[in-house]
C-alpha positions in Angstrom: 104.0 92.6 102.3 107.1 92.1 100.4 108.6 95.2 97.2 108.5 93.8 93.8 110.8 96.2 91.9 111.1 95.6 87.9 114.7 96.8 86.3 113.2 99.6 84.6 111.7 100.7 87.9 115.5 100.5 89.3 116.4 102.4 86.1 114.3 105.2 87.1 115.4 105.4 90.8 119.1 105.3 89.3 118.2 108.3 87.0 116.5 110.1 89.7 118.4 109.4 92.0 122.1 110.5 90.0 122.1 114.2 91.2 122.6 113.1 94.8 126.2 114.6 96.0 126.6 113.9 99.4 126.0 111.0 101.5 122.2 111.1 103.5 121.4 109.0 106.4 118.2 107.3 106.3 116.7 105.8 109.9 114.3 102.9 109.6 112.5 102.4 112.5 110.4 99.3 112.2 109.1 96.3 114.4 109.5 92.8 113.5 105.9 92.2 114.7 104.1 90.9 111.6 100.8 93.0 112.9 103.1 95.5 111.1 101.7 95.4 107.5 104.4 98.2 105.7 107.4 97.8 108.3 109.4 95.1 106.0 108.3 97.0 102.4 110.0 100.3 104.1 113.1 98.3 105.3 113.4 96.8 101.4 112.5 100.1 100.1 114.7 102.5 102.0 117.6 99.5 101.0 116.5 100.1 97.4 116.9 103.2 97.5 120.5 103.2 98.7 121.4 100.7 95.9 120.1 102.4 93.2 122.0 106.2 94.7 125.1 104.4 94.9 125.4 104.1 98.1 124.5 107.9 98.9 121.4 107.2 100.8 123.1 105.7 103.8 119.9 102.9 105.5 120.2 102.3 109.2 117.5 100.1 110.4 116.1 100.1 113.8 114.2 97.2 115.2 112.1 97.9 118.2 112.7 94.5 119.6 116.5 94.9 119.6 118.0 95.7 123.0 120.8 97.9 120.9 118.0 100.0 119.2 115.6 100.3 121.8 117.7 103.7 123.3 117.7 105.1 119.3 113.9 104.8 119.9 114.0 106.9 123.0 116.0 109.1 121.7 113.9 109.8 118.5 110.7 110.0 120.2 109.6 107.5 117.4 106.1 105.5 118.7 104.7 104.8 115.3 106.0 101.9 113.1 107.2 102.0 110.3 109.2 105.4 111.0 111.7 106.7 108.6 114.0 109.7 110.0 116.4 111.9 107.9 118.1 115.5 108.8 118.8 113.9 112.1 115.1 113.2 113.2 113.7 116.9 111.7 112.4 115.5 108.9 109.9 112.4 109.6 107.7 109.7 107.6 105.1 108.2 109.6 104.2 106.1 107.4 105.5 104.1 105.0 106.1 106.8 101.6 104.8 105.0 99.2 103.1 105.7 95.9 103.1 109.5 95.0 105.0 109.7 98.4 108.1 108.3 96.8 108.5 111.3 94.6 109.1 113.7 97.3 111.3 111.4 99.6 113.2 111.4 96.5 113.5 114.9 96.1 113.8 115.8 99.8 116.9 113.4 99.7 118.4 115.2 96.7 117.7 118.7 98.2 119.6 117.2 101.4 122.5 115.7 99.4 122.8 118.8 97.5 122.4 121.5 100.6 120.2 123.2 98.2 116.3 123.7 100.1 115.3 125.3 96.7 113.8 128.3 98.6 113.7 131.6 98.1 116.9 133.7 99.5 114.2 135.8 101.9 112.4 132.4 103.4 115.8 131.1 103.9 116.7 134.6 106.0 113.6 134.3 107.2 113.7 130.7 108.8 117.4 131.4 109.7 117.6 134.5 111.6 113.9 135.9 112.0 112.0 132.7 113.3 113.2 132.5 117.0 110.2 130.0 118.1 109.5 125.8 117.2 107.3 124.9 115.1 105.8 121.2 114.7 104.3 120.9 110.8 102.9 117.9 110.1 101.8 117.1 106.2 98.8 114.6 106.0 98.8 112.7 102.8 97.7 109.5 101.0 99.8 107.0 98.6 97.2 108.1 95.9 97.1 112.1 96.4 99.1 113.9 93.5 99.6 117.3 95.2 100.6 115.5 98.3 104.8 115.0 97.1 104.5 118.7 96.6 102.8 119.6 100.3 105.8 117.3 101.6 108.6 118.6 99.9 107.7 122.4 101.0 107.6 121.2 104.4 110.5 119.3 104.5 112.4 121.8 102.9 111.6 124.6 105.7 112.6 122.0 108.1 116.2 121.4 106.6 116.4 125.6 105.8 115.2 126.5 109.1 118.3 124.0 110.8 116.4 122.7 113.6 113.8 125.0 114.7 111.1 123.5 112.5 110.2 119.9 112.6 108.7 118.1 109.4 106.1 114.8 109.7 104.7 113.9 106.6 101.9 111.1 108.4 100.6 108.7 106.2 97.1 108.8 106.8 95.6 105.4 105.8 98.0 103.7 108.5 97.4 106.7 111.0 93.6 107.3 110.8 93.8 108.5 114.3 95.9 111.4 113.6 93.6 112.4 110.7 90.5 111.6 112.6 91.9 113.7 115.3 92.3 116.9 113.3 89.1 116.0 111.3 90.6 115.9 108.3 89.4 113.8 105.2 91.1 115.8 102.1 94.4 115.6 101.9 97.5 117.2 101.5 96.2 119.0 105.1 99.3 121.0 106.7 98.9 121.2 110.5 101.1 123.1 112.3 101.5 123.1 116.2 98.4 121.4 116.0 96.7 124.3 113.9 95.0 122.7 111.0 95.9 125.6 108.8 96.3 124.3 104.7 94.3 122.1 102.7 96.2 121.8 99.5 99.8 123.2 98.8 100.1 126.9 100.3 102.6 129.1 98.7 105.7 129.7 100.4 104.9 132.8 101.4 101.6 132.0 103.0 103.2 128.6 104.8 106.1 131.2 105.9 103.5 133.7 107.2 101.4 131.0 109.4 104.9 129.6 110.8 105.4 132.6 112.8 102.2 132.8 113.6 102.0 129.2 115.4 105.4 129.2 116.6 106.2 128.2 120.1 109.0 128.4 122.6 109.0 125.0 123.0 107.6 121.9 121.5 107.5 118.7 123.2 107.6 115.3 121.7 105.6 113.3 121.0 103.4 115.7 120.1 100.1 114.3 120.6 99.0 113.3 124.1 97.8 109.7 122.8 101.2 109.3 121.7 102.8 110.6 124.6 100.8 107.8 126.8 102.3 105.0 124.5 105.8 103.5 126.7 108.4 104.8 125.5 110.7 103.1 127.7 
């Protein structure tokens, strides 16, 4: 499935994406396996999108089948295809972020650039100094859900504030119905965390903040899932 972009669509990435200030590294991880219905649209979307930030958004594309790549698999933990990584694999796509997606990729990628998690100054102590556990949130959403962008962007954002001790994975759904049939989920946004189904909807901050400590774990072991841990990650 090939990404049919119109000039004024490009004009509105290049407007959006204008307030970006530093440079954010954006890892692909896709398979050249045409079973793979999203994996080339991500690669030419996640290309887009460093054309039309000037270069800003920094695409590094990972092919499963590449001997050179294989070991940036392992290292990433990254089983599902199409994958995109930023923050240096804390803040995930699984999924291809498409539709309403888009809006908060674009956003969390503005909020990295800038350094600027758009959080309030006790969250940020909070995430900082407070939270002493892991915590492994995971945002189920749909291309067509218009409160999903929102769910994500909250999410990622304590990821990026919280510098490493919260992981964000913002799972597409219709190309992961096995994580949503897992949790039982069928409204979305749904905001898991440590495999706590715990949101339906966008919590406020102060509610997400309260149920991170509450779920938080010494340690949190990737993949998550056991049927993702049984797939070879050799």
């Amino acid at each position: 499935m090939g990404l049919e972009v119109d000039e004024e669509t490009k004009k509105a990435l290049r407007e959006a994406l204008k307030d970006m200030v530093n440079p954010v590294e954006c890892m692909v991880f896709v398979t050249k396996d045409l079973e793979c219905t999203y994996c080339e649209t991500t690669v030419q979307l996640c290309k887009l999108l460093s054309e039309t930030s000037n270069g800003k958004v920094v695409a590094k594309i990972f092919y499963e089948e590449r001997d050179e790549d294989k070991k940036m698999f392992k290292q990433y933990k990254v089983v599902r295809k199409p994958s995109i990584l930023l923050y240096n694999g804390y803040i995930r796509y699984t999924g291809i972020p498409a539709g309403e997606e888009l809006k908060g990729l674009i956003e969390t990628l503005i909020r990295l650039s800038t350094g600027d998690p758009g959080l309030t100054n006790e969250t940020m102590e909070a995430l900082r100094s407070q939270l002493k556990g892991k915590a492994y949130i995971e945002v189920i959403v749909t291309p067509t859900c218009p409160y999903c962008p929102y769910a994500a962007l909250e999410v990622n954002m304590f990821a990026f504030a919280s510098k490493g001790k919260i992981m964000a994975d913002i799972v597409e759904a219709m190309e992961n119905p096995d994580i949503a049939d897992y949790y039982g989920i069928t409204v979305v946004p749904a905001i898991v965390i440590n495999g706590n189904v715990e949101f339906i909807g966008v919590p406020k901050e102060k509610l997400l903040l309260k149920a991170v400590f509450r779920y938080q774990k010494d340690h949190i072991e990737l993949p998550f899932h056991t049927f993702r841990r049984e797939l070879n990650l050799s």
